[in-house]
C-alpha positions as CSV (number, residue, x, y, z in Angstrom):
1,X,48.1,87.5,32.4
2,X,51.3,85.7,33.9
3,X,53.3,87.9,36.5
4,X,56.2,87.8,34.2
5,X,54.6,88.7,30.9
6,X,53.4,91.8,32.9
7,X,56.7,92.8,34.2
8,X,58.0,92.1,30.3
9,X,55.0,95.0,28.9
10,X,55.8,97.4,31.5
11,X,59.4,97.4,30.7
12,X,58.7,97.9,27.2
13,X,56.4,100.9,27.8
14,X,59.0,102.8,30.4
15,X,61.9,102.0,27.7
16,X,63.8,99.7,30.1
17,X,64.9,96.5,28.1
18,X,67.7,97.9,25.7
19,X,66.8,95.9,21.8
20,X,69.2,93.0,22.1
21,X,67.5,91.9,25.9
22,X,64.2,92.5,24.2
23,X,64.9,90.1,21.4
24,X,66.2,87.3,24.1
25,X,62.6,88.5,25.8
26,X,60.7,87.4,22.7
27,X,62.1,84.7,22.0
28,X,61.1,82.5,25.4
29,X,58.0,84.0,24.9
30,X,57.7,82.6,21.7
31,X,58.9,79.3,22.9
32,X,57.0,79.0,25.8
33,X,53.9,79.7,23.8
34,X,55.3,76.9,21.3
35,X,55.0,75.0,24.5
36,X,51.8,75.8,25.7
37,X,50.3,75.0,22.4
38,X,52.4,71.5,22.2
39,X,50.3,70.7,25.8
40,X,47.1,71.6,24.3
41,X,47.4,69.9,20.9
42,X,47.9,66.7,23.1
43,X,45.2,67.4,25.8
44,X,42.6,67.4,22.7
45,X,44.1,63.9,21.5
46,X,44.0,62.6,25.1
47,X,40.1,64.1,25.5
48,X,39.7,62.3,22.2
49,X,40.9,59.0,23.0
50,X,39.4,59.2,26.5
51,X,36.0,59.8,24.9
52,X,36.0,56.5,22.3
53,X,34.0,53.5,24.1
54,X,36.1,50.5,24.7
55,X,33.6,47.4,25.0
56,X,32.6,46.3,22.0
57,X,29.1,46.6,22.5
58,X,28.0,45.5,19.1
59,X,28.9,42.1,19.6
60,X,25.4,42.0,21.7
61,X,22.2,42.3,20.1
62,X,19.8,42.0,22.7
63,X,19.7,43.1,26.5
64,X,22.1,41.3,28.9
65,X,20.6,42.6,32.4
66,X,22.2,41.6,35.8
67,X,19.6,39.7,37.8
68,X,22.8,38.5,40.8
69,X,25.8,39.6,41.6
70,X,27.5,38.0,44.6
71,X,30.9,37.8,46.4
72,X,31.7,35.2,47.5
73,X,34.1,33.7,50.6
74,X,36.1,31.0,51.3
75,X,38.4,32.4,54.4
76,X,40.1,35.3,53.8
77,X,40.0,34.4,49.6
78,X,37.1,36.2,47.0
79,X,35.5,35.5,44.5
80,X,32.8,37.2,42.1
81,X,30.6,35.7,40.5
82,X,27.5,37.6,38.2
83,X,24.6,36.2,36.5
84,X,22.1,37.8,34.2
85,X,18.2,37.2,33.6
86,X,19.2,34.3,30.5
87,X,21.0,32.6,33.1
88,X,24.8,33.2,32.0
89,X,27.3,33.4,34.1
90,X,30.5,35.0,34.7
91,X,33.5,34.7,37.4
92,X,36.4,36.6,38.6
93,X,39.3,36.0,41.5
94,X,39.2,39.0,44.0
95,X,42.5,40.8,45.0
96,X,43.8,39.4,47.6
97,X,43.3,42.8,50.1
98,X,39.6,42.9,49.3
99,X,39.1,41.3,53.0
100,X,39.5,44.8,54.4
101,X,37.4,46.1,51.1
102,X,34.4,43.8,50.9
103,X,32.2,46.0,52.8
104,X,32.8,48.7,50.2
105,X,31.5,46.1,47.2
106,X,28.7,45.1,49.0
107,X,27.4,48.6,50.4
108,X,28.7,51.4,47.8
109,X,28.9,48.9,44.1
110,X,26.6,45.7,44.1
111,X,23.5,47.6,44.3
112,X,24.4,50.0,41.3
113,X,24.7,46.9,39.0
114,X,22.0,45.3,39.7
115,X,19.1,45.9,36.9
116,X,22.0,47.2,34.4
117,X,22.3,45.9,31.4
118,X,26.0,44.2,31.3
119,X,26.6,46.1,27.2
120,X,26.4,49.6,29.0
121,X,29.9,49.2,30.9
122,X,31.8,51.8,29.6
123,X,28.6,53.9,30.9
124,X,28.2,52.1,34.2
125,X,32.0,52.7,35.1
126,X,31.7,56.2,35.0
127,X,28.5,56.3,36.6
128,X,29.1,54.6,39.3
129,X,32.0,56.9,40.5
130,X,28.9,59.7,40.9
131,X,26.5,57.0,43.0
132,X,26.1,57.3,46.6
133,X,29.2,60.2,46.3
134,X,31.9,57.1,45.1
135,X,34.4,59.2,44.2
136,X,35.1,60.1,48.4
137,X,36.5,56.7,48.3
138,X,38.6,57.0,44.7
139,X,41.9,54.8,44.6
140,X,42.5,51.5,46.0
141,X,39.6,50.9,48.5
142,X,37.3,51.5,45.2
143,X,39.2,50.2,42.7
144,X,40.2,46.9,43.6
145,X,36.5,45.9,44.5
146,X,34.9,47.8,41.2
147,X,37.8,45.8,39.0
148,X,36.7,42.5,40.5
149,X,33.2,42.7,39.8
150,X,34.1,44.2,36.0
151,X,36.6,41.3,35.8
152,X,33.5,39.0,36.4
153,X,30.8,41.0,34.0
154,X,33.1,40.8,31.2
155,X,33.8,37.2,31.7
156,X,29.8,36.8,31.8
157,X,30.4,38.7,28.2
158,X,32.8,36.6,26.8
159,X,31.1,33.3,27.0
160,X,28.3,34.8,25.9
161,X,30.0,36.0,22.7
162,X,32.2,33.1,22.4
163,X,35.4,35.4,22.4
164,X,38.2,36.1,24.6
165,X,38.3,39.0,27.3
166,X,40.8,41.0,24.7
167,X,38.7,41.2,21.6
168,X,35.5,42.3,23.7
169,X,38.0,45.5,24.5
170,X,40.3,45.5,21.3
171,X,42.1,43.3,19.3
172,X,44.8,40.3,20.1
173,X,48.0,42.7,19.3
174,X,50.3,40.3,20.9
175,X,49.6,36.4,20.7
176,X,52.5,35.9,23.2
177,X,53.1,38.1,25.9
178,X,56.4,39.1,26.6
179,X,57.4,39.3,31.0
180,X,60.3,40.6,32.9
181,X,60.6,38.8,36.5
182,X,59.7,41.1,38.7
183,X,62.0,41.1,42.3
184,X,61.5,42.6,46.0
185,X,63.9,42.2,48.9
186,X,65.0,46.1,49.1
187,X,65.0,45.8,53.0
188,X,67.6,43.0,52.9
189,X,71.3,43.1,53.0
190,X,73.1,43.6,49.5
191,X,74.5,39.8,49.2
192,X,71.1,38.0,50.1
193,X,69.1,40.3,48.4
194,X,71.4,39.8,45.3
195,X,71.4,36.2,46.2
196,X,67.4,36.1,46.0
197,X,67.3,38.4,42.5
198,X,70.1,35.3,41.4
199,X,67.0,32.5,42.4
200,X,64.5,34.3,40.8
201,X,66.3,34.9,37.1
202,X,66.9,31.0,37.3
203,X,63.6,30.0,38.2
204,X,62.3,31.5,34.9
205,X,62.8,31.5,31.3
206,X,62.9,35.2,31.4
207,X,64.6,38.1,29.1
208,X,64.1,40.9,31.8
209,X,64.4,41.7,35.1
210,X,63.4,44.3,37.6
211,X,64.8,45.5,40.9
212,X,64.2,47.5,43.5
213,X,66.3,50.7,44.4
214,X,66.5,52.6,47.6
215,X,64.7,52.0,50.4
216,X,61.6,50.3,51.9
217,X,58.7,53.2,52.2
218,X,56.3,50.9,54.3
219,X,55.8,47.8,56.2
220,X,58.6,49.8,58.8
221,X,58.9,51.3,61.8
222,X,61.9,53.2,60.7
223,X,60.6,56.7,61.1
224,X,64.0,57.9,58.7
225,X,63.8,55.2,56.0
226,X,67.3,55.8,55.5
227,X,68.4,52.3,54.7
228,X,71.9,50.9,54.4
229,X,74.4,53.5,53.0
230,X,75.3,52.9,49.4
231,X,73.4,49.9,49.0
232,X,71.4,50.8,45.6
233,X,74.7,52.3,44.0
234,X,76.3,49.2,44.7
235,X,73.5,46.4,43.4
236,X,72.8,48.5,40.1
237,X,76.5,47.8,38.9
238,X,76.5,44.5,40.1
239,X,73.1,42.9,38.4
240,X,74.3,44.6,35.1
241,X,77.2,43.0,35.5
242,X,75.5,39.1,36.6
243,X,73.1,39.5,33.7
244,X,74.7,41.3,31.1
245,X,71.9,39.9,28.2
246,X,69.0,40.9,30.5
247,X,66.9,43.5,29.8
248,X,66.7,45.8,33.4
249,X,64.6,47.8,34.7
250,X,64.7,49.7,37.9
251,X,61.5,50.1,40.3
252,X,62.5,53.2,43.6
253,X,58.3,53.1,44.7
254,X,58.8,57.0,45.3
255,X,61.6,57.0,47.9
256,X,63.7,59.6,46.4
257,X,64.0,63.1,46.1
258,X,64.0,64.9,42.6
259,X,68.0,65.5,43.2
260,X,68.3,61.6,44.8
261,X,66.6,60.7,41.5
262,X,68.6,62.8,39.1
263,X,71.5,61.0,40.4
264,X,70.1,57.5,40.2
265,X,68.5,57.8,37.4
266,X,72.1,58.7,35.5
267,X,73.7,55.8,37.6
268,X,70.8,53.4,35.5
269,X,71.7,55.4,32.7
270,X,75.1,54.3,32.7
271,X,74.3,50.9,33.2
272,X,71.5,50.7,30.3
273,X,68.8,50.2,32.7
274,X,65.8,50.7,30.4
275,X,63.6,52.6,32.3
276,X,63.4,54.2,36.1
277,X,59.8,53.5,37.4
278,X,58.4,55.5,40.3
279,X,61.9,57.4,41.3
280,X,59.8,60.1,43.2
281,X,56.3,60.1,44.8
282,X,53.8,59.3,42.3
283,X,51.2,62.1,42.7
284,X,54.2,65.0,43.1
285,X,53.4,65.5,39.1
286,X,56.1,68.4,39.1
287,X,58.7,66.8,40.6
288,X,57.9,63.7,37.9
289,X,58.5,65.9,34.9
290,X,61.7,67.5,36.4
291,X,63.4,64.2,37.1
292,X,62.0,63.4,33.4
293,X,63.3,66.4,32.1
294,X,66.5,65.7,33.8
295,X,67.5,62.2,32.3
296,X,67.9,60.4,29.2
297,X,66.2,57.4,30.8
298,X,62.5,56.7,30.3
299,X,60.6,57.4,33.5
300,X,57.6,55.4,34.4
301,X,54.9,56.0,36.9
302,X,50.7,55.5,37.0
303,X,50.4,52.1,39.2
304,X,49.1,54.3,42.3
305,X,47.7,56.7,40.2
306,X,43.5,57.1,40.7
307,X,42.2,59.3,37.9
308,X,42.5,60.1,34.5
309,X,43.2,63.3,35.8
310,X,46.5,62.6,37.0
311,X,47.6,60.4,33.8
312,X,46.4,63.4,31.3
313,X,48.5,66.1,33.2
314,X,51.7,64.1,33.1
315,X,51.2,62.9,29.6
316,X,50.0,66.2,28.2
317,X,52.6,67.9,29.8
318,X,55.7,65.4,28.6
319,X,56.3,64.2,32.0
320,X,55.6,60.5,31.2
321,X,57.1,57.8,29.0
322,X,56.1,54.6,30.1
323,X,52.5,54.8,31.5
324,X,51.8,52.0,34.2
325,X,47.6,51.9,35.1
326,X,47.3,48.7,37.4
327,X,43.9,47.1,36.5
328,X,43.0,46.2,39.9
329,X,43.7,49.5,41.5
330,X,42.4,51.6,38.6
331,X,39.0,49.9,38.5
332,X,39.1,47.2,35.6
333,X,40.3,46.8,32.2
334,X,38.3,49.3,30.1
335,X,39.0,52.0,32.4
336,X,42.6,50.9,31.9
337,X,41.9,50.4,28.1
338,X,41.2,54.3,28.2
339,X,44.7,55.1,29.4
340,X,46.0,53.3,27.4
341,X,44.4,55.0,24.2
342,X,45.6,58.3,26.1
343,X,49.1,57.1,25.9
344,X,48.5,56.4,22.6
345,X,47.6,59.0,21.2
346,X,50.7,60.6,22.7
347,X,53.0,58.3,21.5
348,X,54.0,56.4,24.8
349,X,53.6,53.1,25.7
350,X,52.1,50.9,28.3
351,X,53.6,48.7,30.8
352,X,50.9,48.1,33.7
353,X,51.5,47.4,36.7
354,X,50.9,44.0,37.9
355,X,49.2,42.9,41.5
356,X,46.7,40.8,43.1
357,X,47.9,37.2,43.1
358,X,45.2,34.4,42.2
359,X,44.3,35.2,38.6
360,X,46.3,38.9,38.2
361,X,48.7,37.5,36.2
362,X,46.0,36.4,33.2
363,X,44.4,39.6,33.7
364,X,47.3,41.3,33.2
365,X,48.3,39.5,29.9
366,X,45.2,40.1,28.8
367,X,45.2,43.8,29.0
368,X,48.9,43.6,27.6
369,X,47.8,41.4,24.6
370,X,44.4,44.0,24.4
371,X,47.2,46.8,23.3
372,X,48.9,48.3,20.4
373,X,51.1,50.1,22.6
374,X,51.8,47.7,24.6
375,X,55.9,47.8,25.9
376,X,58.5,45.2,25.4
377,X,58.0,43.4,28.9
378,X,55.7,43.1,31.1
379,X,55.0,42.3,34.7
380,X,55.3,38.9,36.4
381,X,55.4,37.9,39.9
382,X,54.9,33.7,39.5
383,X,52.3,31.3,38.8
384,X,51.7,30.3,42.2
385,X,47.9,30.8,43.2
386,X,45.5,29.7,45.8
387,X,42.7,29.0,42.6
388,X,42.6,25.5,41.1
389,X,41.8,26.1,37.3
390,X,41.7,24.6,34.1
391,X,42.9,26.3,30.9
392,X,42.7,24.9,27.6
393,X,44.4,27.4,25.3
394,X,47.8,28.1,26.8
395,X,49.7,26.4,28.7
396,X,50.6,29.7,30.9
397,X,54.4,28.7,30.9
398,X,57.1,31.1,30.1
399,X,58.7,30.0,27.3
400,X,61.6,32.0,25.7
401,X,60.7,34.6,27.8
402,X,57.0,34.9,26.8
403,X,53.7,34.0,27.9
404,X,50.9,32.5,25.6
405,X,47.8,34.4,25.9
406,X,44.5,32.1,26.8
407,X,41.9,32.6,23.6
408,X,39.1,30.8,25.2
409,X,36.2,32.7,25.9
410,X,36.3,35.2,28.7
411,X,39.2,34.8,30.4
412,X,40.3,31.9,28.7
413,X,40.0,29.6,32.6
414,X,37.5,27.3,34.2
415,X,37.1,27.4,38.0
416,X,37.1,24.1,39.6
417,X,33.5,23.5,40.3
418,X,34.3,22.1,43.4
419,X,36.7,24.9,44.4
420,X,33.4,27.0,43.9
421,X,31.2,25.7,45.4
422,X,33.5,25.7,49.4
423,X,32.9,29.2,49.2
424,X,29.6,31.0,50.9
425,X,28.3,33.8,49.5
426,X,28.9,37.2,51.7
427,X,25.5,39.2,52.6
428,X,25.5,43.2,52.7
């Protein structure tokens, strides 16, 4: 029984709340049992969601069991590349930190695959959290090397089905893909940082735009992080102003404080940012609602986030409107698929977050186009890539703001052969 509920019955039984304080009494209790029933109603329809496979595992009749599964090197690039026992064959482009995280896919993930038969993989991702005690290593350093070698087995299942990556995990919601341009440059003076957002918005045929707000929380020595006074208050009017028919969004990667926020966030309000992503640290789940509670403005978090745990508190709890999973650091596409379904099913939508360079741009429209919650933007950092590819389906140009989807089987993109081949393959 809550502390305050107890204080509530003993002042009842000595006669110490006079009728009209003992009506006020009832009543929060009756909402805040309105509330805890609200959270509960939508922890069943996360657990629900969260329970539903995602791969489409009767697309495969027969057994596709993973005889090789290698990573391969080409300096400090990765690729993944898995073969089962009827000889197909499926690649995927590594993240581009997994040279401080190969050791982890070679020692603590590639044996678990091995033997597995590739339509179990809504099984094999949760199982192989429990293997050799996973889960000590949960967030990046497990997720980025567990998403590249899903990334790889469910190309391996696309050729074999002859379908695209998204209707092995859903449906092809959204042919074309729409992308806001996403910016950096926080640690720079206001004019060249504004100076580089300017570059960036022309480079593209881009509707949206994000920036960055406060202050730069790593890659410092700056033991304060205080940043140059008034800066942020100072760019947020100004891009509104320079690109008055953009869409905006505003990206703070957990600098503030839930009062800094509060204040931001109703500077973005006034400037019809559409949503405030990260605005305090993204595991302070509290401190998340109460900023959420605080503003009109959508709030957005879930890129660093490395659980369901974390994503089912904050949505079950109303502290989340735009729910960002980042397939690379969350472990691969179906385990993103699942968060999205939990957003879903309480009425949010998804806009993951975007990162990896080489191909993380095609996974990421992908997962967009997998959705039917999908938001109206979504992340985009550039075409430029170390991977020489073919693709025959799209033309992967922005067009109107919008990206065409590849529909080719898995992924939609052909390796160069030769590319391939200048790699070595790394040994455990």
């Amino acid at each position: 029984m809550h502390t305050d509920r107890r204080r509530f019955l003993s002042a009842v039984a000595l006669g110490g709340l006079s009728a009209p304080a003992l009506a006020v009494s009832r009543a929060g209790e009756a909402a805040g049992d309105r509330r805890s029933a609200d959270v509960e109603a939508r922890k069943a329809k996360i657990d629900a969601a969260l329970a539903r496979p995602v791969l489409k595992r009767e697309l495969f009749s027969s057994p596709i069991i993973i005889e090789r599964l290698e990573l391969l090197r080409l300096g400090n690039n990765f690729l993944c590349r898995v073969r089962s026992q009827d000889g197909a064959e499926g690649l995927s482009v590594a993240h581009s930190t997994m040279s401080r995280l190969f050791p982890i896919f070679l020692q603590n993930l590639q044996p678990f695959f091995l033997g597995k038969d590739a339509r179990e993989l809504d099984l094999i991702l949760e199982k192989v959290f429990i293997y050799g005690f996973n889960f000590r290593y949960n967030g990046i350093s497990l997720g980025i090397p567990l998403a590249t070698i899903e990334f790889a087995i469910l190309d391996l299942l696309g050729r074999i089905a002859g379908r695209p990556v998204p209707q092995l995990v859903g449906e092809i919601h959204h042919p074309q893909v729409a992308v806001y341009i996403a910016t950096e440059w926080r640690e720079r003076p206001l004019d060249e940082s504004f100076r580089l957002i300017q570059g960036a918005v022309a480079e593209h045929d881009v509707t949206a735009l994000k920036i960055k707000i406060g202050y730069l929380m790593f890659m410092t020595t700056d033991l304060r992080n205080r940043g140059p006074l008034g800066k942020t208050e100072r760019l947020i009017p100004l891009v509104r102003e320079a690109f008055p028919g953009l869409t905006l969004y505003a990206d703070a990667n957990g600098y503030y404080d839930v009062a800094g926020a509060i204040r931001v966030g109703r500077i973005l309000q006034e400037h019809k940012f559409a949503y405030f992503e990260e605005p305090v640290m993204y595991d302070h789940f509290e401190d998340i609602k109460a900023v959420a509670d605080a503003l009109e403005l959508p709030v957005a978090n879930g890129e660093q986030d490395q659980s369901f745990v974390n994503f089912r508190w904050l949505l079950a709890n109303g502290g989340l409107e735009v729910v960002q999973p980042d397939n690379y650091y969350f472990g691969g596409l179906i385990r993103s698929m699942k968060v999205a379904r939990m957003a879903a099913a309480c009425g949010q939508e998804v806009i993951p977050h975007m990162s990896g360079g080489g191909l993380g741009y095609i996974y990421n429209i992908a997962f967009a186009a997998a959705m039917p919650n999908a938001g109206a933007h979504h992340e985009f950092k550039g075409f430029r890539t170390h991977v020489p590819f073919e693709c025959k389906t799209s033309p992967l140009k922005i067009v109107k703001g919008r990206i065409q989807v590849p529909t080719g089987p898995g992924w939609g993109v052909d390796l160069d052969p030769d590319f391939i081949r200048k790699h070595e393959v790394v040994k455990a």
